[in-house]
ROVO-392143 format. One record per residue (C-alpha): chain; x, y, z; residue number from 1; residue in three letters. Coordinates in nm, 2 decimals, decimal comma. Last residue first. Layout:
REM ROVO-392143
<pt><cadena>A</cadena><X>X</X><Y>Y</Y><Z>Z</Z><num>NUM</num><residuo>ala</residuo></pt>
...
//
This chain:
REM ROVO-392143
<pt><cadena>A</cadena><X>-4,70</X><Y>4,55</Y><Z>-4,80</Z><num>65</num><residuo>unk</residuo></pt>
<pt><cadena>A</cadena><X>-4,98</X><Y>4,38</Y><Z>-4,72</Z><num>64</num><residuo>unk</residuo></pt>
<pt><cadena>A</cadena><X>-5,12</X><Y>4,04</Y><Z>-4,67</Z><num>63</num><residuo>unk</residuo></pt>
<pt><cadena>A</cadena><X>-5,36</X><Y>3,80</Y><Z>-4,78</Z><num>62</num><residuo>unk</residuo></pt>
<pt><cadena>A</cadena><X>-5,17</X><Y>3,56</Y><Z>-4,98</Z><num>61</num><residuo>unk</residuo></pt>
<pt><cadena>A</cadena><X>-5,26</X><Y>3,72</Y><Z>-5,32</Z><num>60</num><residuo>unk</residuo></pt>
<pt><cadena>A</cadena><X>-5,16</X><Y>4,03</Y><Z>-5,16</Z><num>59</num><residuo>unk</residuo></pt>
<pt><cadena>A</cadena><X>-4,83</X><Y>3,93</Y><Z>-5,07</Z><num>58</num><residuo>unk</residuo></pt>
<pt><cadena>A</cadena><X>-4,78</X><Y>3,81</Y><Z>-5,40</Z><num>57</num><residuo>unk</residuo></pt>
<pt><cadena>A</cadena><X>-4,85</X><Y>4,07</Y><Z>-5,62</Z><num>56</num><residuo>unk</residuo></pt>
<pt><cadena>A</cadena><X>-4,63</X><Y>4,33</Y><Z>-5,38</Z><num>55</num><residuo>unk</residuo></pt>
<pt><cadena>A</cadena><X>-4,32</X><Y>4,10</Y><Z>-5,42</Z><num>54</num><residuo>unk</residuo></pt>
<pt><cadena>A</cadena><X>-4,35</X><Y>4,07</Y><Z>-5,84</Z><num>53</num><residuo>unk</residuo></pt>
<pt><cadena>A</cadena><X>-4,41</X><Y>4,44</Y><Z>-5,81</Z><num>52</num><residuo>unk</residuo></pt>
<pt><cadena>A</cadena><X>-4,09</X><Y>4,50</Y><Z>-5,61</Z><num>51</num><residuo>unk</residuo></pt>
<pt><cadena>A</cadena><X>-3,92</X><Y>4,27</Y><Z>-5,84</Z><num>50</num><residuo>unk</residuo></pt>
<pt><cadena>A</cadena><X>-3,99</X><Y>4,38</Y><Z>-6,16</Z><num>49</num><residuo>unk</residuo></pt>
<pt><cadena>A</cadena><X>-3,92</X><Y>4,75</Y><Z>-6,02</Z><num>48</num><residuo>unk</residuo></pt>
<pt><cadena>A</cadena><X>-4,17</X><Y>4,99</Y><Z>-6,22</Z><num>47</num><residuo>unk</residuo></pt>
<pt><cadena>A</cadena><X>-4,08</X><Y>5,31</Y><Z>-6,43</Z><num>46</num><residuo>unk</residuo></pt>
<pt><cadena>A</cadena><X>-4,27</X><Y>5,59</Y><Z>-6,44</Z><num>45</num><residuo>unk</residuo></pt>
<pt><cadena>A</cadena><X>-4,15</X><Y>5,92</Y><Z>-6,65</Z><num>44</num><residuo>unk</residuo></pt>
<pt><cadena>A</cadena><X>-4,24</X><Y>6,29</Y><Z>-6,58</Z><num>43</num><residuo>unk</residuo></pt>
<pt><cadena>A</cadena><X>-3,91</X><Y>6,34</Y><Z>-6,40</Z><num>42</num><residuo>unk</residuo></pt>
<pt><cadena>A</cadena><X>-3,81</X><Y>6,01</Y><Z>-6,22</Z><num>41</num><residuo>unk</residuo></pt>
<pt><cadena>A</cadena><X>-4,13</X><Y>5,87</Y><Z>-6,09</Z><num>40</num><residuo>unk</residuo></pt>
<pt><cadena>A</cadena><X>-4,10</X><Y>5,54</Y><Z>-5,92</Z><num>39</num><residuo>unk</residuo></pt>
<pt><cadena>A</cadena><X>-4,38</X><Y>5,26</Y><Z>-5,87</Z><num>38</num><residuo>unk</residuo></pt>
<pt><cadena>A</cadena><X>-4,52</X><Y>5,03</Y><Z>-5,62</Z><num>37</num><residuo>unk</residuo></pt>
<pt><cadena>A</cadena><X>-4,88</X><Y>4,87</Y><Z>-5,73</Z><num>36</num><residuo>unk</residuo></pt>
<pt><cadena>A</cadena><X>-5,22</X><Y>4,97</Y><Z>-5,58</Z><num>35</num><residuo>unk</residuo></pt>
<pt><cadena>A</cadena><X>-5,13</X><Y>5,33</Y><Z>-5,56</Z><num>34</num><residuo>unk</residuo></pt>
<pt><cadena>A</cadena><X>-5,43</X><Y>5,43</Y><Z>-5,66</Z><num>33</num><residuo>unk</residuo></pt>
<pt><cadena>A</cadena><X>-5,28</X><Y>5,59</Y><Z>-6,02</Z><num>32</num><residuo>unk</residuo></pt>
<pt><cadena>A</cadena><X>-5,03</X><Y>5,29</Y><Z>-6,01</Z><num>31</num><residuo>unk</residuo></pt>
<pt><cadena>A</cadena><X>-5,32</X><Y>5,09</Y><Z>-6,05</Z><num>30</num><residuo>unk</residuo></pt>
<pt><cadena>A</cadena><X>-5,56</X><Y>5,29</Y><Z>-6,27</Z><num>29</num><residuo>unk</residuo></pt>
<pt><cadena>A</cadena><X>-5,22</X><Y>5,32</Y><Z>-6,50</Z><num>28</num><residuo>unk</residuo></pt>
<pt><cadena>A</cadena><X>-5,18</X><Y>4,91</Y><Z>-6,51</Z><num>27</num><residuo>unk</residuo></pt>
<pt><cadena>A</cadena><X>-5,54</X><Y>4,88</Y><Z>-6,59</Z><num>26</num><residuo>unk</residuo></pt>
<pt><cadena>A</cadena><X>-5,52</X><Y>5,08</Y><Z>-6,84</Z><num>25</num><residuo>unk</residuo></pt>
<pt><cadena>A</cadena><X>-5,22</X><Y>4,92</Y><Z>-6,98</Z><num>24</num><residuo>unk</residuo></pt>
<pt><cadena>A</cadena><X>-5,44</X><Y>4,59</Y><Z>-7,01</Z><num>23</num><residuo>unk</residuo></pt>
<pt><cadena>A</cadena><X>-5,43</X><Y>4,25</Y><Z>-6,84</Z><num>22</num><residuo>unk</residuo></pt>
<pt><cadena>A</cadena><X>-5,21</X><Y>4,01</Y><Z>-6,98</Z><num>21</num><residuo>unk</residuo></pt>
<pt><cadena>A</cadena><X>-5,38</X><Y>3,67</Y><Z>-7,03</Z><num>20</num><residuo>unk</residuo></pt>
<pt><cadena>A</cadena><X>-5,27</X><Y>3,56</Y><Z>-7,38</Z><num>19</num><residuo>unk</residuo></pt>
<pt><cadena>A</cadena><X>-4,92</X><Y>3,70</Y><Z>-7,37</Z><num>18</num><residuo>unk</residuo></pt>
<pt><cadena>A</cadena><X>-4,82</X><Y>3,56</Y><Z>-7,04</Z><num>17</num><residuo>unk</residuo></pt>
<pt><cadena>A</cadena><X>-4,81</X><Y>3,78</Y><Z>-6,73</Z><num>16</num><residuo>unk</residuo></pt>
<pt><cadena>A</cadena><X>-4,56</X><Y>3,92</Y><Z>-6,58</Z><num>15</num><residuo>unk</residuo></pt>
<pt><cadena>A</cadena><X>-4,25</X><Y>4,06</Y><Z>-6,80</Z><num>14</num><residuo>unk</residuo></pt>
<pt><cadena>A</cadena><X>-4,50</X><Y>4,14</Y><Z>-7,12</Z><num>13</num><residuo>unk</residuo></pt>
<pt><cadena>A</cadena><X>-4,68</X><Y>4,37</Y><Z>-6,85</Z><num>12</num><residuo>unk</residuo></pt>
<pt><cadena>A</cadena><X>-4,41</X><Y>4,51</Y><Z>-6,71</Z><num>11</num><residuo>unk</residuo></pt>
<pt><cadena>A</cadena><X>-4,24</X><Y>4,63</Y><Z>-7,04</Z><num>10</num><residuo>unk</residuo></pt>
<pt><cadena>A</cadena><X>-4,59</X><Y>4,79</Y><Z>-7,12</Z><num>9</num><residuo>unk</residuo></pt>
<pt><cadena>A</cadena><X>-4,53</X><Y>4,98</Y><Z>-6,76</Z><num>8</num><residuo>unk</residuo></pt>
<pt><cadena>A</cadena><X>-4,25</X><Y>5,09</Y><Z>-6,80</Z><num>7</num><residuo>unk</residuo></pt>
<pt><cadena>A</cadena><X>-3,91</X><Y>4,91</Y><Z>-6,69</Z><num>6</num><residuo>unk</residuo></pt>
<pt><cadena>A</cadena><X>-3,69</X><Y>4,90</Y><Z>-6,43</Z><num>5</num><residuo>unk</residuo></pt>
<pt><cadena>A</cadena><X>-3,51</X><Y>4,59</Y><Z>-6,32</Z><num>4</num><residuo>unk</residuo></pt>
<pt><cadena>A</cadena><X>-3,39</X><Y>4,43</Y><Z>-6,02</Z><num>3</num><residuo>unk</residuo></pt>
<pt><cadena>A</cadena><X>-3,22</X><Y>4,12</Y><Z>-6,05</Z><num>2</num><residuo>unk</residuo></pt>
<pt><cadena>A</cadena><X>-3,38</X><Y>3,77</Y><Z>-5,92</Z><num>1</num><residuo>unk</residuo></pt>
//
């Protein structure tokens, strides 16, 4: 899997499916907490697919990153 960075509406349509995608709020109050791993460049956010993809995982199975 490649390496992308998007923003955080890109991330959403790249994760879950249309029907269950959470919303950008939730996205925001994640990366605000530092739930999810981000990068700032400037004043913008971005979000590595695969990092995110990763981080998901691990904590679905109980561990942490």
């Amino acid at each position: 899997m490649v390496s992308q960075y998007v923003d955080a509406t890109r991330l959403l349509e790249i994760l879950f499916a249309k029907g269950s995608r959470p919303s950008l709020r939730r996205v925001r109050d994640q990366q605000m907490n530092h739930m999810i791993p981000f990068i700032k460049i400037g004043r913008r956010v971005f979000f590595d697919t695969v990092q995110v993809k990763a981080h998901r995982y691990a904590r679905a199975i109980g561990r942490k990153r």
